[in-house]
KEGU-429332 format. One line per 10 residues: for each residue y, z, x of N, C-alpha, C. Coordinates in steps of 0.2 Angstrom, whole numbers, plus 5000, padded with zeros to 4 digits. Atoms other than C-alpha are relative to their C-alpha. Layout:
<rs>
Y/Z/X/Y/Z/X/Y/Z/X ~ ...
</rs>
This chain:
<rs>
4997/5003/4994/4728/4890/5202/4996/5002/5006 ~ 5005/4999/4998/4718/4899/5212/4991/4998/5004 ~ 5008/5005/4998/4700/4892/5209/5000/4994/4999 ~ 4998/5007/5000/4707/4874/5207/5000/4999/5007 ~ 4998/5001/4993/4703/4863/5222/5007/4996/4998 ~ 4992/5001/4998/4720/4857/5231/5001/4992/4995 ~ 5002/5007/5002/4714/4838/5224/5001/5000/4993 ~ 5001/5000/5006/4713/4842/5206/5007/5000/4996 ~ 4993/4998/5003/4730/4838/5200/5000/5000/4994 ~ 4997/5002/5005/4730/4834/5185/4998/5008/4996
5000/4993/5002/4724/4853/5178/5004/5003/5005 ~ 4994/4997/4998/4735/4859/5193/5006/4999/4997 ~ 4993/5002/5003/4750/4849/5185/5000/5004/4993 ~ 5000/5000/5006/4746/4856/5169/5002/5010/5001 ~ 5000/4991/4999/4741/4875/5176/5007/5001/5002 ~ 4995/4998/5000/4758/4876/5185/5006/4999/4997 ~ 4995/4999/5006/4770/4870/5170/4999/5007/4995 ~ 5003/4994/5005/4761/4884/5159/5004/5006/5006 ~ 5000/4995/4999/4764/4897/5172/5008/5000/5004 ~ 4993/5000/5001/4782/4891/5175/5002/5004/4995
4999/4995/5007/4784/4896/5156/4998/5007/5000 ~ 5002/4990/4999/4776/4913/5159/5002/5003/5004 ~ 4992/4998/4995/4789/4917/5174/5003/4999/4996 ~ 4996/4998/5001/4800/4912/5165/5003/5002/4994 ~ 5000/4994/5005/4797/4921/5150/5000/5008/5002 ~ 5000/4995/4994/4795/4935/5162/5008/5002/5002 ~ 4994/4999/4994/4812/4935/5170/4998/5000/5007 ~ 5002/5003/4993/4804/4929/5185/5004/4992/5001 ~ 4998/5006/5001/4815/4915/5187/4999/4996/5008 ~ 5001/5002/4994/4812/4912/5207/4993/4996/4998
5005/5004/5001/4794/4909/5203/5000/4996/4997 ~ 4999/5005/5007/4798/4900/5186/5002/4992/5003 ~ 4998/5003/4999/4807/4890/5197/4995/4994/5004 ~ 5004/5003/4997/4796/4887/5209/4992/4994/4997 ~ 5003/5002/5004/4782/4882/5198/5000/4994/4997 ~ 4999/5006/5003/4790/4870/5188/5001/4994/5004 ~ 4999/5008/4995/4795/4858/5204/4994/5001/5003 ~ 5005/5002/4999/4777/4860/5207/4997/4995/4995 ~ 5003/5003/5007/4771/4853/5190/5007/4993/5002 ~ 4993/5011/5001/4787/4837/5193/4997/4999/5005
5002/5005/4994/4779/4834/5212/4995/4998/4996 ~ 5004/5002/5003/4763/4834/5203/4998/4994/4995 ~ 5000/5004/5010/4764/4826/5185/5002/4993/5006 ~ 4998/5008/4998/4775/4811/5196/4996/4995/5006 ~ 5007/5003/4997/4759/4810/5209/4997/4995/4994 ~ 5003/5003/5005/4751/4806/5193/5001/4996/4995 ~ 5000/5006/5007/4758/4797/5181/5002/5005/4994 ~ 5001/4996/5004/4760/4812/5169/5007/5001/4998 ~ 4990/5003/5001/4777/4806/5161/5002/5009/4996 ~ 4999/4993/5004/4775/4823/5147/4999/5006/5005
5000/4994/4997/4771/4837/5160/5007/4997/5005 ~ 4995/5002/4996/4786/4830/5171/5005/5000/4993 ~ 4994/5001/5006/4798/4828/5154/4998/5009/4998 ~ 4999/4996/5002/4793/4845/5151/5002/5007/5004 ~ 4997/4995/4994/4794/4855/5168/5007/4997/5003 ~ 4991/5003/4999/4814/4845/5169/5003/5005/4996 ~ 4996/4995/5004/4817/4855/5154/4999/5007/5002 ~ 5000/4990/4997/4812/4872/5161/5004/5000/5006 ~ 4996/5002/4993/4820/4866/5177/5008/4999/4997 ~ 4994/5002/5003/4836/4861/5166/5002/5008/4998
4999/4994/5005/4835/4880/5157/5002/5004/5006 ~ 4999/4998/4994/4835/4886/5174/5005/5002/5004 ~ 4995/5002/4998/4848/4879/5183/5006/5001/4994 ~ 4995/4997/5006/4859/4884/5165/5001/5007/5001 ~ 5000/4995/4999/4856/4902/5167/4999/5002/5010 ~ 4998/4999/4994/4859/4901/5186/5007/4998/5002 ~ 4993/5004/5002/4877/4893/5179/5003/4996/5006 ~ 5001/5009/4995/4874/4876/5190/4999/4997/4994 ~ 4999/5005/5004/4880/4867/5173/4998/4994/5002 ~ 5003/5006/4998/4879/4851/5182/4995/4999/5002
5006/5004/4996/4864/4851/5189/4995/5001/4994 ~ 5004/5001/5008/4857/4858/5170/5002/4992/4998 ~ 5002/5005/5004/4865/4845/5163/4997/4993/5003 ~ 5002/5007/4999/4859/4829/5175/4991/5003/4998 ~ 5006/5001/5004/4842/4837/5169/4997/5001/4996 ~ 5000/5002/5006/4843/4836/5153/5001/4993/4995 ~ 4997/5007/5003/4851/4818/5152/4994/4998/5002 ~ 5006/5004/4999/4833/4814/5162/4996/5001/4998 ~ 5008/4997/5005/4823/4822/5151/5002/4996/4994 ~ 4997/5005/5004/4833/4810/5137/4997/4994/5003
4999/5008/4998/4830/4796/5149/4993/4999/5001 ~ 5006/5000/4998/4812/4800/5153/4998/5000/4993 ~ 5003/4999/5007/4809/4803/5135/5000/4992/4994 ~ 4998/5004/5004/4816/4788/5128/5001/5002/4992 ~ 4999/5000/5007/4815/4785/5109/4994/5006/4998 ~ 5005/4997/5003/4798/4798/5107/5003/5006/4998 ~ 4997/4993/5003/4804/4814/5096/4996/5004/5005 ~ 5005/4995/4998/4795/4827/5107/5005/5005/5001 ~ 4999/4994/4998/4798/4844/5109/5004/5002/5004 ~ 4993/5001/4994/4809/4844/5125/5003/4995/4998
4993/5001/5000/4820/4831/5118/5007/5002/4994 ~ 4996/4994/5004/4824/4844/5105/5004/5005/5004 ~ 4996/4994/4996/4829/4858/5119/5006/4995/5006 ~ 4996/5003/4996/4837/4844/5130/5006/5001/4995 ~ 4993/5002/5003/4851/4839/5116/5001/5008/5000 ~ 4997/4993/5002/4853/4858/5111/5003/5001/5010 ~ 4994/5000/4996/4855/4861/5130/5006/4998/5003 ~ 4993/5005/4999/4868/4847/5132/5005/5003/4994 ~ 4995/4998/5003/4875/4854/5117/5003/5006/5003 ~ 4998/4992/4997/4878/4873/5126/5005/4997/5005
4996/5001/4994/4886/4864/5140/5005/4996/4999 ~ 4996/5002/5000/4896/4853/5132/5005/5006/4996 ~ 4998/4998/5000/4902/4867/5123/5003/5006/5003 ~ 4995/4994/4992/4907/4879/5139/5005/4994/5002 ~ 4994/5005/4997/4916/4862/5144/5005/5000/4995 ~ 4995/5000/5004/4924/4865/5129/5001/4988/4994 ~ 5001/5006/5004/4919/4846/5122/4996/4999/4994 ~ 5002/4998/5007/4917/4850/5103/4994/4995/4997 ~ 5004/5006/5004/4912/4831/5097/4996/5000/5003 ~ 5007/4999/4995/4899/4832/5111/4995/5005/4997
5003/4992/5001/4893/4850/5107/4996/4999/4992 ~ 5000/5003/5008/4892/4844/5087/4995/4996/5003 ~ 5004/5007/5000/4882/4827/5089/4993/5004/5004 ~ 5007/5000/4999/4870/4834/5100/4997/5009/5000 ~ 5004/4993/5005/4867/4851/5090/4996/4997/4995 ~ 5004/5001/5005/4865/4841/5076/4993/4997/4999 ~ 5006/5002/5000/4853/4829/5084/4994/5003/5002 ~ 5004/4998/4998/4844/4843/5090/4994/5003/4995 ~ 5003/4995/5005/4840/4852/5074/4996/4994/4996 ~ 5006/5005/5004/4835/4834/5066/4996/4996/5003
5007/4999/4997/4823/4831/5078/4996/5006/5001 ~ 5002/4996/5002/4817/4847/5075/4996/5000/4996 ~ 5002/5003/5005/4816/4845/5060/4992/4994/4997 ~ 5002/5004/5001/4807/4829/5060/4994/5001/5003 ~ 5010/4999/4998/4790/4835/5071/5000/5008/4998 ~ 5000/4992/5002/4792/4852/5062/5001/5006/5004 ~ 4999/4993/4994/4796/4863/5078/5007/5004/4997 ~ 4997/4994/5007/4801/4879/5065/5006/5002/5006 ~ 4994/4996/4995/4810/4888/5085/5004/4995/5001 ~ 4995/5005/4999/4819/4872/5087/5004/4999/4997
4994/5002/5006/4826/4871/5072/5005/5008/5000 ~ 4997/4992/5000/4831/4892/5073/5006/4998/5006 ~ 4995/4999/4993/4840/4889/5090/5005/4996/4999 ~ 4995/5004/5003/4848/4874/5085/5004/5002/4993 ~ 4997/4999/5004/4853/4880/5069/5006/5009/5002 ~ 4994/4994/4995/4861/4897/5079/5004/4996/5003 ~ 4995/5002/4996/4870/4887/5089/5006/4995/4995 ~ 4997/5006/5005/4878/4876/5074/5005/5005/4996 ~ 4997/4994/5004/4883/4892/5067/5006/5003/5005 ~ 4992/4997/4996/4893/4898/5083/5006/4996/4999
4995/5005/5003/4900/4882/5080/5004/5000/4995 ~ 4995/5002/5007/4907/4883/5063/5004/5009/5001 ~ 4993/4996/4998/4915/4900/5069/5005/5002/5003 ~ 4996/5000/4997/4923/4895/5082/5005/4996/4996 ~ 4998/5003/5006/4930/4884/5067/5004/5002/4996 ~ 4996/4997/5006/4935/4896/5058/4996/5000/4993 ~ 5004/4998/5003/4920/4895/5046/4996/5006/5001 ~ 5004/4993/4997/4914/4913/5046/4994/4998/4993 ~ 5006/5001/5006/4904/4908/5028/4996/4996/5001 ~ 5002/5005/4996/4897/4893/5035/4993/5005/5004
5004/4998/4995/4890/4902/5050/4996/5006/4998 ~ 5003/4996/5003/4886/4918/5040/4993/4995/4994 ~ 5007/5002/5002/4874/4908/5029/4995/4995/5005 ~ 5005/5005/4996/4865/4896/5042/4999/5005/5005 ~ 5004/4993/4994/4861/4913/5052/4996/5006/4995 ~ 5006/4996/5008/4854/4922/5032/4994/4994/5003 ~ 5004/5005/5003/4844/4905/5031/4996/4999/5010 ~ 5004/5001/4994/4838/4905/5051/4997/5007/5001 ~ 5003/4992/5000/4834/4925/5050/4996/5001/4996 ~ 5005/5002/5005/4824/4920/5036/4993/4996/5002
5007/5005/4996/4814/4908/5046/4996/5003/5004 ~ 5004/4996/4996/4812/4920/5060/4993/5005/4997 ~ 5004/4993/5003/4804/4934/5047/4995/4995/4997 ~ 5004/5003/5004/4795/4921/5039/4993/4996/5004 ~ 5002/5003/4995/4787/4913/5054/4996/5006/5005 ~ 5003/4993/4993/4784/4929/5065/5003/4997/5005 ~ 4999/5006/4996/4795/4919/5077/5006/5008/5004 ~ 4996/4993/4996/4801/4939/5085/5003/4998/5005 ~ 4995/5002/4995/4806/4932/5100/5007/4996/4999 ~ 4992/5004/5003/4821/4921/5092/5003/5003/4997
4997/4995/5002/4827/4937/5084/5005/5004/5003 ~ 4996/5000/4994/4838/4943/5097/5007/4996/5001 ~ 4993/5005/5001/4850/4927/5099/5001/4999/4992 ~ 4997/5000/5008/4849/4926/5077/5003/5006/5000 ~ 4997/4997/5000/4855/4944/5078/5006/5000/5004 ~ 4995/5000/4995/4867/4942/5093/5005/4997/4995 ~ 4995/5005/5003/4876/4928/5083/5003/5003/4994 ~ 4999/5000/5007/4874/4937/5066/5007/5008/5002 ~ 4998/4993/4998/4884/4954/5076/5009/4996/4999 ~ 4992/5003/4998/4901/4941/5080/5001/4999/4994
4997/5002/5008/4900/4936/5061/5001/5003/4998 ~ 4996/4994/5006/4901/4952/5054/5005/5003/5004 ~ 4994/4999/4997/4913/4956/5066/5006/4998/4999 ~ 4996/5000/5002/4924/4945/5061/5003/4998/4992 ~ 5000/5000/5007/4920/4946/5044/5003/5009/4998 ~ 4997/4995/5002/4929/4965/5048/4994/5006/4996 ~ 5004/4995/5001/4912/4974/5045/4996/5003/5007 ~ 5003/4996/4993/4909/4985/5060/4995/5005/5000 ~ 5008/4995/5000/4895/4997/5052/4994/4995/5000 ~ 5003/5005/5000/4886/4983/5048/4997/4995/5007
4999/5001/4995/4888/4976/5064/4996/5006/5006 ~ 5002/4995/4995/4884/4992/5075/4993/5001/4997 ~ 5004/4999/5004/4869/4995/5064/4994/4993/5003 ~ 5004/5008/4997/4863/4976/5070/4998/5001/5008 ~ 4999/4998/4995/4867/4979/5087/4994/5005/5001 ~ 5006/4992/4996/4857/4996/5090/4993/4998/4997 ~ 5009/4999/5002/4842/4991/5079/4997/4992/5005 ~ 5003/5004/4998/4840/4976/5088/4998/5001/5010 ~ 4997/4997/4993/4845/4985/5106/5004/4993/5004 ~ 4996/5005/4996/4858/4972/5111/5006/5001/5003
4995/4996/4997/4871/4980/5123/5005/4996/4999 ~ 4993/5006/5002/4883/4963/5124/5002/5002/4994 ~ 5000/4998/5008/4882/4966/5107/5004/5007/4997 ~ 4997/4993/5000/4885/4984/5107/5008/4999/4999 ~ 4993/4998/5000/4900/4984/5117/5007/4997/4997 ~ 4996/5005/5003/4908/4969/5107/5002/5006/4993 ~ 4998/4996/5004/4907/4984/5093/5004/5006/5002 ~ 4995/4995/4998/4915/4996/5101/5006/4998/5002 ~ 4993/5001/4998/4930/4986/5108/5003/4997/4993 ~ 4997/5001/5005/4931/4981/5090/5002/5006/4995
4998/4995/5003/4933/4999/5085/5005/5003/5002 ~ 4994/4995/4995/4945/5002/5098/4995/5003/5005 ~ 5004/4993/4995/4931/5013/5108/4999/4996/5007 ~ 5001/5002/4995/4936/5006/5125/4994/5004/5005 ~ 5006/4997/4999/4927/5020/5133/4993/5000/5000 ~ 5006/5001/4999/4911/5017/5127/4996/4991/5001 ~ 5001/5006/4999/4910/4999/5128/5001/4999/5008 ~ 4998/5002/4993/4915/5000/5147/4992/5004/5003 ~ 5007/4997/4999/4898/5013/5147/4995/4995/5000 ~ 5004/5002/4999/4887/5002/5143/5001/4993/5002
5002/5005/4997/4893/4986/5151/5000/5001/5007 ~ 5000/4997/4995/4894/4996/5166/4991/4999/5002 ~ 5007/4998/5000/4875/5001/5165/4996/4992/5000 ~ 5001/5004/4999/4871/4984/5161/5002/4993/5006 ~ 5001/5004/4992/4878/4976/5176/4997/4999/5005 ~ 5006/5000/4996/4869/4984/5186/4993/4999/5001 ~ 5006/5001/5002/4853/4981/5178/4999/4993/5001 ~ 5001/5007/4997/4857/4963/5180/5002/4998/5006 ~ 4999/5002/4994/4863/4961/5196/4993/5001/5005 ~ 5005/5000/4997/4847/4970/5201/4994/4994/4999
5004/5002/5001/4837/4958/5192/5002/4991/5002 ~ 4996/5007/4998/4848/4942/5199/5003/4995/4994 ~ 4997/5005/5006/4853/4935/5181/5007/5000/5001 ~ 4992/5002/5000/4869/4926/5184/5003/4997/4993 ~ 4998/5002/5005/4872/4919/5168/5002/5006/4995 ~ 4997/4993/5004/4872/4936/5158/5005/5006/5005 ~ 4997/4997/4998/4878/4944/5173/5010/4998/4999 ~ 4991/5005/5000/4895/4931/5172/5002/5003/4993 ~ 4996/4998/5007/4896/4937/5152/5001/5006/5001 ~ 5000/4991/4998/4895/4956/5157/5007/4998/5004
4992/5002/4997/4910/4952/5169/5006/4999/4996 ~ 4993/5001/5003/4921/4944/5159/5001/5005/4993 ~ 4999/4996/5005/4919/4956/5145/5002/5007/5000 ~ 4997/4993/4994/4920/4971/5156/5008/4999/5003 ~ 4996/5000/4997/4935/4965/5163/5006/5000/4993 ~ 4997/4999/5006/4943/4962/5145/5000/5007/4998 ~ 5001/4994/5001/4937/4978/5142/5005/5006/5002 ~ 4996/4998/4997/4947/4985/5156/5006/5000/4999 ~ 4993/5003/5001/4963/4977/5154/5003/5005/4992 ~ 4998/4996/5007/4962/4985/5135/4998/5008/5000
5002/4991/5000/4957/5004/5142/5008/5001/5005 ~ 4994/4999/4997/4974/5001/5152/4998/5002/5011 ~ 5002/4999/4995/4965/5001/5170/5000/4991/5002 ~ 4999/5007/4997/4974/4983/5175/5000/4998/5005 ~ 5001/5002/4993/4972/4982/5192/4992/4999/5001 ~ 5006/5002/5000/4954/4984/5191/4997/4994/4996 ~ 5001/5008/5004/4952/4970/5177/5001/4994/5003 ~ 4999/5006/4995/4962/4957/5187/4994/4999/5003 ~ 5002/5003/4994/4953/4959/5202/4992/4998/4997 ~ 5005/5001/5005/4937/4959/5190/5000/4990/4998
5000/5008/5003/4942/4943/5182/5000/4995/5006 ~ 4998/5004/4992/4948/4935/5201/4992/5000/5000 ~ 5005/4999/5000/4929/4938/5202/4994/4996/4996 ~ 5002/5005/5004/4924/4929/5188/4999/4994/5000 ~ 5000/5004/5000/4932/4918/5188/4998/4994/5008 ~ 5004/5003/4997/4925/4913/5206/4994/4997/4999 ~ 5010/5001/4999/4908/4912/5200/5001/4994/4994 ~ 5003/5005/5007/4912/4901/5183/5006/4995/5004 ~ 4998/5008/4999/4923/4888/5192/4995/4996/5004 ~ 5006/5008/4996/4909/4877/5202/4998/5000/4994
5004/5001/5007/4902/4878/5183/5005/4995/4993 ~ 4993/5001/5008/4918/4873/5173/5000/5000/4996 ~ 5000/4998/5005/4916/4885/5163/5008/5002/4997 ~ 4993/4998/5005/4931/4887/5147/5000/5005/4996 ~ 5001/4995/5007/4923/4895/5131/4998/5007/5001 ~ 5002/4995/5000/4917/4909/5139/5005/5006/4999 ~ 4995/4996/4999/4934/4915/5143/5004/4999/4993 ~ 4995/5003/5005/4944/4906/5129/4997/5004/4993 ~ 5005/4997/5007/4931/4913/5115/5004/5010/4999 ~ 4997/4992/4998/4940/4931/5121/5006/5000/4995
4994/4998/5004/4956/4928/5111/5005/5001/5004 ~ 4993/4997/4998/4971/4934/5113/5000/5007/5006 ~ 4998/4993/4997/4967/4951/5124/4997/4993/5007 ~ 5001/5004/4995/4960/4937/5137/5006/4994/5004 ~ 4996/5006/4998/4977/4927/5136/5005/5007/5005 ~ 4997/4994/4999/4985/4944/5141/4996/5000/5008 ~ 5005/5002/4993/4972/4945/5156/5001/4997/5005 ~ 5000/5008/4994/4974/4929/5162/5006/5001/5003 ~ 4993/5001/4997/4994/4930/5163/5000/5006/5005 ~ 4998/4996/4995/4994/4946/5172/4993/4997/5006
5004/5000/4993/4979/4940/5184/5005/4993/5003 ~ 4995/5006/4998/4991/4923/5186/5006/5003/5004 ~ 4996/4999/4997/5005/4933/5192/4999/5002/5008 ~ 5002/4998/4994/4995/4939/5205/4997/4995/5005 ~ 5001/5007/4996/4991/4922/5211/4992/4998/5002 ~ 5006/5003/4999/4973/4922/5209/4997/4994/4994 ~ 5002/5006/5001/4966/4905/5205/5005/4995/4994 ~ 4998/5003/5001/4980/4897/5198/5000/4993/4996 ~ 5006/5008/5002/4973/4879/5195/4997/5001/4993 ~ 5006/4999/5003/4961/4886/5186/5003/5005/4993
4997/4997/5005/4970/4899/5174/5005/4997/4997 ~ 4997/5004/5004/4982/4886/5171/4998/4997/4994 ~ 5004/5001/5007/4971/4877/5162/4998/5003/4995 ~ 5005/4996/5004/4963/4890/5154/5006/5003/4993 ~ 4997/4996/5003/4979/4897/5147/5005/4994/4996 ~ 4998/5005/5007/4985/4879/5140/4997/4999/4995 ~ 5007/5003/5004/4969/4876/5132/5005/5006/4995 ~ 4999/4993/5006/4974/4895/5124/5007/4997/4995 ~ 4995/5004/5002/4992/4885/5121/5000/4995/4993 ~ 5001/5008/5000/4987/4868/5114/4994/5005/4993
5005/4999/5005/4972/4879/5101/5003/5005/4995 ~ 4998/4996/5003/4985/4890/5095/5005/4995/4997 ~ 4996/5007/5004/4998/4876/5092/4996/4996/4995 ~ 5002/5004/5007/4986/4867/5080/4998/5003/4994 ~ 5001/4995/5004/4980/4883/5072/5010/5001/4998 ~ 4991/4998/5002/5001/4885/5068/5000/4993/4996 ~ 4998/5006/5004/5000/4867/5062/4998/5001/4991 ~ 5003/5000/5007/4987/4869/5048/5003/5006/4997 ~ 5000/4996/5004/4993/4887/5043/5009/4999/4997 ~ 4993/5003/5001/5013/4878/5042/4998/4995/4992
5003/5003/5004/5006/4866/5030/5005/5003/4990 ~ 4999/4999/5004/5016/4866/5014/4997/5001/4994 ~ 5004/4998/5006/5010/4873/4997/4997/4994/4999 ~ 5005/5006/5004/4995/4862/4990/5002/5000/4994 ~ 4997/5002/5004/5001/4852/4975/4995/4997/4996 ~ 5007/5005/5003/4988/4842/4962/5001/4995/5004 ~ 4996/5006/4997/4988/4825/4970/4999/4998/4996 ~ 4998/5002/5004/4995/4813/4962/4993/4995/4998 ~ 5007/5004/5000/4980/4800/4965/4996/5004/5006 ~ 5007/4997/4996/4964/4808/4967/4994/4996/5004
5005/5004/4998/4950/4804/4978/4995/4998/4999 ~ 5006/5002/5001/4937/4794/4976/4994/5001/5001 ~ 5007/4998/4997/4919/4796/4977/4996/5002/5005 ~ 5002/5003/4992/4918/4787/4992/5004/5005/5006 ~ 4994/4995/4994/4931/4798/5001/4999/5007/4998 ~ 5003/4993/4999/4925/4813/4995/4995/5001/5002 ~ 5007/4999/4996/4909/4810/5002/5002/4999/5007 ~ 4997/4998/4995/4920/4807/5018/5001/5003/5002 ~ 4995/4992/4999/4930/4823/5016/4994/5002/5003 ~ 5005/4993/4998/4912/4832/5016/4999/4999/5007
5003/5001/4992/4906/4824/5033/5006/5002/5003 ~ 4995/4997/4997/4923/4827/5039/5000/5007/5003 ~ 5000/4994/4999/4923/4846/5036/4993/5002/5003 ~ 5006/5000/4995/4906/4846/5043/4999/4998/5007 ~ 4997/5001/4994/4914/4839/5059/4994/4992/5003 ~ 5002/5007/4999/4904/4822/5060/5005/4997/5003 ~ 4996/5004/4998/4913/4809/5069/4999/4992/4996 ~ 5000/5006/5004/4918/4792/5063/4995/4996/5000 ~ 5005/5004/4998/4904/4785/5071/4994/5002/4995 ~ 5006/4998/5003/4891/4796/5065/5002/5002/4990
4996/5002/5007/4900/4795/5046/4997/4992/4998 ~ 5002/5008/5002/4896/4776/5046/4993/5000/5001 ~ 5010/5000/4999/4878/4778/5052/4999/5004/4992 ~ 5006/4998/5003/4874/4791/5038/5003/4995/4992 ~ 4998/5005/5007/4885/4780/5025/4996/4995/4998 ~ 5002/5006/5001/4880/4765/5029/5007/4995/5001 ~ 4996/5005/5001/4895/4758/5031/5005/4999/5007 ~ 4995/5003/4995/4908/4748/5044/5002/5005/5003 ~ 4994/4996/4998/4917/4758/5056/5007/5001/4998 ~ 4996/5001/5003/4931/4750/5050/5005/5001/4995
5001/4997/5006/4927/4755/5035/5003/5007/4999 ~ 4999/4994/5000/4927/4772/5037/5008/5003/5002 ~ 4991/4998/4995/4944/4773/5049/5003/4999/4990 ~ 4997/5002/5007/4949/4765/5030/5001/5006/4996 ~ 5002/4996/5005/4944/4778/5020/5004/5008/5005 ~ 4996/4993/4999/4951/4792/5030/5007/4997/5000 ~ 4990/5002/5003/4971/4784/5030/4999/5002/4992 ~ 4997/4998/5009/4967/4785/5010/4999/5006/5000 ~ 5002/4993/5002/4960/4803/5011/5009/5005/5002 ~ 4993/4999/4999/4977/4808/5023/5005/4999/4998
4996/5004/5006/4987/4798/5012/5002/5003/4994 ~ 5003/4998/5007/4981/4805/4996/5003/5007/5003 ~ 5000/4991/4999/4983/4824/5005/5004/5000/5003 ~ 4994/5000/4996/4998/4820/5013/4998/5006/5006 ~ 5000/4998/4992/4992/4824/5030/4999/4998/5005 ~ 4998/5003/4995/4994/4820/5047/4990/4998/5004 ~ 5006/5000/4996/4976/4825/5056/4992/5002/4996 ~ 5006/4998/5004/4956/4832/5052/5004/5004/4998 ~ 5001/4992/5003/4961/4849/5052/5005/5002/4995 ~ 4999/4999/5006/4973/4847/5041/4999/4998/4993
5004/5004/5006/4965/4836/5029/4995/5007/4998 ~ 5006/4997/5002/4950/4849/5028/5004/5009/4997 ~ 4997/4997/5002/4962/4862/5025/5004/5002/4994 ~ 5000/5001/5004/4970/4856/5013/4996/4998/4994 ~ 5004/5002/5005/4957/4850/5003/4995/5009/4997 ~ 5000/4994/5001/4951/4868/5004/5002/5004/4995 ~ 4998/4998/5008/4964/4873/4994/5001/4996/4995 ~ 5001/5004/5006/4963/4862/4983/4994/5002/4995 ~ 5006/5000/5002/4946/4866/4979/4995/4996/5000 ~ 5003/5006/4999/4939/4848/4985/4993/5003/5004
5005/4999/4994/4926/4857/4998/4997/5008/4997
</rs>
């Protein structure tokens, strides 16, 4: 940049998207920033539709971990919109980041649909880390689900890609995800073992509060605050908070947790943020209610603690569910080949696209599936079918 005259855009537009990406691989995100809305005045000086679609999506990645959600996601829907139908490389990272955001909004069928067309254009121009990110993110998915086997094997089979590829950098978030599966798969050495070899402190202190060791989990999320507050990361700084302050509330220092969370959730409402808190469980419903009585942000914990309401209520639905019985008339081919897209969370739409058949159609074949399972909704159809052995 340097020895480039002022005039020479078209290497300038190119030079400063590259060193946008090396900020902000750096954790230089000021500069990163800056760079890449040099490379968009640029590139749209020129006509350069792929260096403008490509410093949108650094500029999208940005604005995500500045937790300005909205302004991530109107640059992502323009990097779709500038991209049109061409498979390219950013509009693999655009759907994957619209999927992350639809699920902090908590908009599942959204989160789904554009995970999975992130990972099948991937796929499709062979980009191996596209398909890893995307296939991490499909897996947080199936255990927010309730698939921990699901998630656990499409994080073997993406850890495999990592190792097979030399793709170290994408090992981090593949370990991150694999920490919460074996967490909840109730294996905590295994877990802490991942954690320390890979140096992931989130991670860490997620094993300690699962061991019970409030203590030292509030050690290193402590340490880590600081680290990031110095370095201006608001998006990891926001998870360190809310996890810290979960932390608190369960080492019995609730006065400080509150006023923690009040804090948080300052920062994650202009973002409307849901899942970061709701992901917390039950020592977060506890949290919420004592920070509620205290009258901080009201509005905003309402919601948060219906959602907690309304997710536990369905969860009670399906585990109320009377004994499974053979059924009388069994399913069809055709409807078993629906069952599967179902339990894989497709929607009716995207069922018809991969069948080939009528919307219609499909609405048809799920009344006979719930019919047949004597069931009301998905989640109990796939629960049932379950135990039956159909999945």
């Amino acid at each position: 940049m340097e020895y480039l005259h002022p005039d020479n855009l078209s290497v300038r537009t190119a030079a400063a998207w590259m060193l946008g990406v090396a900020c902000q691989l750096q954790g230089d995100r000021a500069a990163a920033r800056q760079a890449y809305t040099e490379a968009i005045c640029n590139s749209q000086a020129i006509g350069d539709n792929n260096i403008t679609i490509m410093a949108t999506i650094g500029l999208g990645n940005l604005e995500e971990t500045a937790n300005r959600l909205y302004m991530a996601d109107q640059s992502y829907r323009r990097v779709l919109q500038l991209a049109g139908d061409l498979p390219l490389p950013a509009t693999c990272e655009a759907h994957l980041g619209l999927a992350r955001l639809c699920y902090e909004w908590n908009d599942m069928d959204a989160a789904l649909e554009h995970g999975q067309q992130s990972v099948q254009l991937a796929r499709q121009i062979e980009n191996t880390e596209g398909v890893i990110a995307s296939e991490v993110f499909l897996a947080r998915l199936k255990l927010v689900h309730g698939d921990v086997a699901g998630a656990a094997a499409t994080l073997a089979k993406a850890s495999q890609s990592v190792r097979q590829h030399s793709l170290v950098n994408r090992m981090p978030e593949v370990a991150a995800a694999q920490v919460l599966t074996l967490l909840h798969q109730g294996k905590q050495t295994a877990a802490a073992h991942l954690a320390q070899t890979h140096e992931l402190p989130i991670s860490k202190a997620r094993v300690h509060l699962a061991q019970g060791d409030t203590s030292s989990a509030l050690m290193v999320l402590e340490l880590l605050r600081q680290q990031l507050g110095a370095k201006g990361w608001e998006d990891e700084r926001l998870k360190v908070m809310v996890l810290q302050a979960v932390a608190l509330h369960s080492h019995g220092v609730k006065d400080k947790a509150v006023k923690l969370m009040g804090d948080a959730l300052t920062l994650a409402e202009p973002g409307g943020f849901i899942r970061i808190f709701v992901d917390e469980g039950m020592p977060m419903v506890r949290l919420l209610s004592d920070a509620a009585v205290h009258g901080i942000k009201p509005d905003y914990i309402g919601k948060l603690l219906a959602l907690f309401e309304a997710e536990e209520q369905q969860s009670e639905d399906v585990s109320d569910l009377p004994p499974a019985i053979p059924l009388i008339e069994p399913l069809s081919g055709r409807e078993l080949e629906v069952l599967q897209l179902i339990a894989q969370g497709f929607s009716n739409r995207e069922i018809s696209e991969r069948l080939f058949l009528a919307l219609s159609s499909v609405k048809g074949h799920n009344q006979n599936i719930f019919g047949k399972l004597q069931v009301q909704r998905r989640t109990e159809a796939i629960a049932r079918a379950r135990e039956l052995g159909l999945l």
